[in-house]
C-alpha positions as CSV (number, residue, x, y, z in Angstrom):
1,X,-95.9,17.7,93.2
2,X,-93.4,20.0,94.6
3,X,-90.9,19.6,92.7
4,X,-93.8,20.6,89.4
5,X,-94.7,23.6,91.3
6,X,-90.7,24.3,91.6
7,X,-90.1,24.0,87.6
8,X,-93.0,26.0,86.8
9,X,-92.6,29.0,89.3
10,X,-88.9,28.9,87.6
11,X,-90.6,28.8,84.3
12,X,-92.9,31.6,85.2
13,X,-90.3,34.1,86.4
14,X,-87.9,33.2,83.8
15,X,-91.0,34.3,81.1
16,X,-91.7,37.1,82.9
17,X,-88.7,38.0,83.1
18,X,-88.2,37.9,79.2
19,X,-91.7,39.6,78.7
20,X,-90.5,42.2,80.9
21,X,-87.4,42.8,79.2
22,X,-89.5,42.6,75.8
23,X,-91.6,45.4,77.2
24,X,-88.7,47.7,78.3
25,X,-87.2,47.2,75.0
26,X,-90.2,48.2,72.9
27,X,-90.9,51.1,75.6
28,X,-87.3,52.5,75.4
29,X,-87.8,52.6,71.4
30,X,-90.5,54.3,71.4
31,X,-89.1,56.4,74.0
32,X,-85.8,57.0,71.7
33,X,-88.4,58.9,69.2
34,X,-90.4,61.0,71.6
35,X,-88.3,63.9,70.7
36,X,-85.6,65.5,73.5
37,X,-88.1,66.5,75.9
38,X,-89.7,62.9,76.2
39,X,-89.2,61.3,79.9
40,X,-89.7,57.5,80.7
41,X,-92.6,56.6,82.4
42,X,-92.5,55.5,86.6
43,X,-92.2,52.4,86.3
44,X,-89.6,52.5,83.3
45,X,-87.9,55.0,84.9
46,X,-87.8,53.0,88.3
47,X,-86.3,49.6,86.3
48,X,-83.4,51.4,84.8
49,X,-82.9,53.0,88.3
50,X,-82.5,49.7,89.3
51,X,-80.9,48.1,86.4
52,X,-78.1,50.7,86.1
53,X,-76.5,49.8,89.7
54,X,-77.1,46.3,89.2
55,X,-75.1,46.5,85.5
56,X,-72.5,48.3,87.1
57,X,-72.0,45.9,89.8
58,X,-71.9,43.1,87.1
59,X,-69.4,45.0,85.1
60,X,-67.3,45.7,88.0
61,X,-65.0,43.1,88.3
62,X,-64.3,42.7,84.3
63,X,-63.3,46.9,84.5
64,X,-61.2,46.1,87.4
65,X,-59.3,43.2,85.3
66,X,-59.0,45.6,82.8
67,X,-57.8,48.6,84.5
68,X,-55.4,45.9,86.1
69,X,-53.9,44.8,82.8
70,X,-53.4,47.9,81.6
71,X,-51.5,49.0,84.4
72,X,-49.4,45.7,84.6
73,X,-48.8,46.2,80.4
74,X,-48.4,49.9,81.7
75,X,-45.5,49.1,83.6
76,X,-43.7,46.6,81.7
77,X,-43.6,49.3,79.3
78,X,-42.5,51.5,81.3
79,X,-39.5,48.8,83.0
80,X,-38.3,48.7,79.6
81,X,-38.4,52.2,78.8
82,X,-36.8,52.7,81.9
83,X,-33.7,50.3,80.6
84,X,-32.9,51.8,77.6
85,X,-32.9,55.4,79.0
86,X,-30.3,53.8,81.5
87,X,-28.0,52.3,79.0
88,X,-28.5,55.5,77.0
89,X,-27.6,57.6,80.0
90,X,-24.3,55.4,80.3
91,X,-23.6,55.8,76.8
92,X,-23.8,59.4,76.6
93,X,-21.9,59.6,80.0
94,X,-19.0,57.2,78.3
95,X,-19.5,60.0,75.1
96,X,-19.2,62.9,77.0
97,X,-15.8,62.1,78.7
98,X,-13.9,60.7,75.8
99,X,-15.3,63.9,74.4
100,X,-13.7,65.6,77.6
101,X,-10.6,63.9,77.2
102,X,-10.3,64.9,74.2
103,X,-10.8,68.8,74.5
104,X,-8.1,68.4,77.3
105,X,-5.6,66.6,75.0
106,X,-6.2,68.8,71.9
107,X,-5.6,71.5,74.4
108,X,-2.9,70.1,76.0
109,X,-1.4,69.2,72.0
110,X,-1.7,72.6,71.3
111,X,-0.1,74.1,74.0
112,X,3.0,71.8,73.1
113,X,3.1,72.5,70.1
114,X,4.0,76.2,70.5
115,X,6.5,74.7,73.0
116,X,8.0,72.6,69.8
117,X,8.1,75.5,67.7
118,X,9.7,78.0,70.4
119,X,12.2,75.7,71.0
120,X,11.9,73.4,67.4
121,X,13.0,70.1,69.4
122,X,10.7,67.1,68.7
123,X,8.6,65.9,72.0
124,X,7.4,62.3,72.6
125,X,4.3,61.8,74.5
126,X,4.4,60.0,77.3
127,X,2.2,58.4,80.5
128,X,2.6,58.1,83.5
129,X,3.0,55.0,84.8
130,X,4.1,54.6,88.5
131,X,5.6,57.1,91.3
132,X,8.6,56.2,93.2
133,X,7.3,55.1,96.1
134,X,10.7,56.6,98.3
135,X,10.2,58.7,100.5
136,X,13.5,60.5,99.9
137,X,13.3,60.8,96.2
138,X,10.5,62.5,93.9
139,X,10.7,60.8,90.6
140,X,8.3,58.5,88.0
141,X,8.1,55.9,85.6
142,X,7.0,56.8,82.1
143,X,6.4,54.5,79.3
144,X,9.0,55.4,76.9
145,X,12.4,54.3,77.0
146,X,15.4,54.0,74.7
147,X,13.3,52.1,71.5
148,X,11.6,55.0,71.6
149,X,14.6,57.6,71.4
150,X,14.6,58.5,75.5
151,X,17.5,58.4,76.8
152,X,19.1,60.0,80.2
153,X,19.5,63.6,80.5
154,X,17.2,64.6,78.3
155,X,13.9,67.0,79.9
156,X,10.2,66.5,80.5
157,X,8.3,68.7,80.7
158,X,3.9,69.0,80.4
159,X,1.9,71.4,78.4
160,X,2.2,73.8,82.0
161,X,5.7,74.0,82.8
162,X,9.1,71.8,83.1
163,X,8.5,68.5,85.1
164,X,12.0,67.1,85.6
165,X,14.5,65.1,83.9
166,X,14.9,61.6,82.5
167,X,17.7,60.0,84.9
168,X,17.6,56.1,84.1
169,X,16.3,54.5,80.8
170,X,15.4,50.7,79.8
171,X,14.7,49.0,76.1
172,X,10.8,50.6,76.6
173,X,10.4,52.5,80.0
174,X,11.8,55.3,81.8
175,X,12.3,57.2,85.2
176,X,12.4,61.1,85.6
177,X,13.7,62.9,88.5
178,X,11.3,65.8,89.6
179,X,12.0,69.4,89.9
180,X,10.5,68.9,93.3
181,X,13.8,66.2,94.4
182,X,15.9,67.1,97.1
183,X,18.8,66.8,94.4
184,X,17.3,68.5,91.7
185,X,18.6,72.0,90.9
186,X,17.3,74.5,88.2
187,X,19.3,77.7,86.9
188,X,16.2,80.1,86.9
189,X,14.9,83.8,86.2
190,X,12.6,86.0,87.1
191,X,10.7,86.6,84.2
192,X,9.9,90.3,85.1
193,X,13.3,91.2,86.6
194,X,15.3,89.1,84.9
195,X,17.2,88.1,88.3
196,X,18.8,84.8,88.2
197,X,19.0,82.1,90.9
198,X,18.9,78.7,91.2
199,X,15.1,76.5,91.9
200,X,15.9,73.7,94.2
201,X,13.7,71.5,95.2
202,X,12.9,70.6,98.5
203,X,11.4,66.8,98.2
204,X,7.7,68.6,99.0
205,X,5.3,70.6,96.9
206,X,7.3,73.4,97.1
207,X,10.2,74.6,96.0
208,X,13.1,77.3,96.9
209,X,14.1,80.7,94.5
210,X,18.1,81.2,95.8
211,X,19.3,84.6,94.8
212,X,21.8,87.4,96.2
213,X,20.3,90.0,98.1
214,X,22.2,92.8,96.0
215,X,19.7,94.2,93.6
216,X,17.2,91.7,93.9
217,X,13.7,92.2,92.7
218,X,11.4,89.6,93.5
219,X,7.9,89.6,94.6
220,X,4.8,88.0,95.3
221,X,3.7,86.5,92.1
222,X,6.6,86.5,90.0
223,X,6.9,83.9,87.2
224,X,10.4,81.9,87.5
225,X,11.7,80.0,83.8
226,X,14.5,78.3,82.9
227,X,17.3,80.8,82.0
228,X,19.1,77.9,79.7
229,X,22.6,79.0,81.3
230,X,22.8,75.4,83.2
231,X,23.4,73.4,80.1
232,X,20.4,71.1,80.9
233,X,16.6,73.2,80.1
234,X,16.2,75.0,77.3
235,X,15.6,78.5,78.4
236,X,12.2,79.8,78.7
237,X,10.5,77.0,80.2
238,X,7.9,78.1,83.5
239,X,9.1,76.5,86.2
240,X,6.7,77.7,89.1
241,X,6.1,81.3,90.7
242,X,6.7,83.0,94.0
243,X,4.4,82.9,96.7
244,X,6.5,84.4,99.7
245,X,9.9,86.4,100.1
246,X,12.0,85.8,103.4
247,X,14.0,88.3,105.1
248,X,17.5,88.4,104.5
249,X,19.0,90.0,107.2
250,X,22.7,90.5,106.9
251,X,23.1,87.2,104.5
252,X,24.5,87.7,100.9
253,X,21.9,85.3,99.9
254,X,17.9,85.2,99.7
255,X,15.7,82.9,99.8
256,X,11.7,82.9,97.7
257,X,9.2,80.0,98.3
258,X,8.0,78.8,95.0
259,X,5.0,76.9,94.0
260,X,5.3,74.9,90.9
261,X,3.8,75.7,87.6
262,X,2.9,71.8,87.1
263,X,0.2,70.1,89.2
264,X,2.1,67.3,89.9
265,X,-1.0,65.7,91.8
266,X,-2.9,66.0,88.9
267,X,0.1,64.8,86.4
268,X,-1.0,62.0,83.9
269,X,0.6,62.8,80.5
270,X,4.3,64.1,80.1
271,X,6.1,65.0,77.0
272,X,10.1,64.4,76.5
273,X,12.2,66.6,74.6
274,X,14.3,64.4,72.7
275,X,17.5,66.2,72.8
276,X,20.2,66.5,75.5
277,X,21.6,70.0,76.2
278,X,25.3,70.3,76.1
279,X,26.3,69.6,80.2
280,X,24.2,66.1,79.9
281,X,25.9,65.1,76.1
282,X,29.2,66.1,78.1
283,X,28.0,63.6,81.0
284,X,26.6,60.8,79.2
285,X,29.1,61.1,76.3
286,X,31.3,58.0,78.1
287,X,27.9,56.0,78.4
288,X,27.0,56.4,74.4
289,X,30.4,55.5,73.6
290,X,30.2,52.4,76.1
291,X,26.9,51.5,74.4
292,X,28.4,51.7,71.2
293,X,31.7,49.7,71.9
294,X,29.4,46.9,73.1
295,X,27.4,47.3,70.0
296,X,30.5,46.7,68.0
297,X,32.2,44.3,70.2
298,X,28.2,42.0,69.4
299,X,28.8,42.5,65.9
300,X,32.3,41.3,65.5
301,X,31.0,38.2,67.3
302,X,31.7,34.7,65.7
């Protein structure tokens, strides 16, 4: 008997609650034509007061899955995004410095290349490709050697000034002695005054202007070049400038501290004139002809 009374009290409020939603159906379409100043009745009014939390609270948790998708599709979109801008970034950072290497060795070409056609002797590029690692000595390995047409004697310079010279070839490397070696020694000018004196290096980043005192006109700032007297630089090559004159005293001889026109710090690419000036063919003549004999002395071979 209980268990009737259950089903139909069920069954009741399940048909009333259909009847009821019939009525507010038919209510709220005739409501929809009772023009824009038409309000709902109390107790239609009071229902959707009550059905519009209640819907809200049912469609609460599918917004909230959607909102949540959305954000989760939001940023998986925006992980990927953030990928390709990355590898975009790296390839525009790549771009930009071949691009910068480039400017600075079509600047650095063209700067040579009125050096080839001031003094019209051909120049082979070279790198850099070890420093000595002596104390003692200032010198470096490039990567040309005699396959190339290097050979001893001949100069290296950069697109900024004179670097040193080549003093020891193989079949495909090289080493040149810098203008900052202890044993390196330059026949120089003043390229204002036109005084000459001799650059000597002093195995540091500077370098010593020697000159008599008797009408000597050097100053702060003055360029020094290559006079070409020495038989070994061309003249006309900068070779550093002056940054400080000592005081000669009573001695014939004075003494300018010079900092070099080449950034040797900073030195990657060298270029080597491929010709020998007349004291260097005079030096190395013995050594041609030795290389020469032995060439002829392999060819007679059995």
């Amino acid at each position: 008997m209980a268990e009737f009374r259950n089903r139909t009290s069920v069954t009741a409020i399940v048909v009333g609650l259909v009847a009821f939603a019939v009525v507010a159906m038919v209510v709220d379409r005739r409501s929809a034509f009772g023009g824009p100043e038409h309000e709902l009745s109390g107790w239609t009014g009071a229902v959707l007061d009550i059905a519009a939390p209640v819907q809200k609270m049912i469609a609460l948790p599918f917004d909230l899955t959607q909102d949540a998708w959305r954000h989760y599709a939001s940023l998986l979109a925006a992980s990927d995004t953030n990928v390709a801008l990355r590898a975009r970034l790296v390839a525009l950072a790549e771009e930009n410095l071949q691009l910068r290497e480039a400017l600075i060795a079509s600047g650095r070409l063209a700067r040579i290349a009125e050096i080839r056609a001031d003094f019209e002797v051909p120049m082979l590029p070279s790198e850099l490709v070890g420093v000595d690692p002596s104390p003692w000595f200032r010198s470096v390995l490039i990567d040309r050697g005699r396959d190339h047409g290097v050979h001893s004697g001949m100069p290296v310079i950069s697109e900024h000034g004179l670097v040193g010279l080549v003093t020891a070839t193989s079949a495909r490397a090289g080493k040149a002695m810098l203008v900052l070696d202890r044993q390196s020694a330059v026949d120089g000018i003043i390229q204002r005054s036109r005084l000459r004196g001799i650059v000597r290096g002093r195995g540091t980043s500077e370098m010593d202007f020697e000159f008599v005192v008797r009408g000597s006109d050097v100053r702060i700032g003055d360029v020094v070049i290559s006079s070409g007297l020495g038989g070994v630089y061309p003249k006309g090559i900068r070779i550093a400038e002056v940054v400080s004159v000592s005081d000669p005293g009573s001695a014939l001889m004075q003494t300018a501290k010079l900092v070099p026109a080449v950034d040797f710090g900073r030195l990657e690419q060298v270029f080597v004139m491929l010709r020998r000036g007349p004291t260097m063919e005079l030096l190395y003549a013995g050594e041609q002809e030795g290389a020469l004999g032995a060439a002829a002395l392999e060819g007679s071979g059995p």
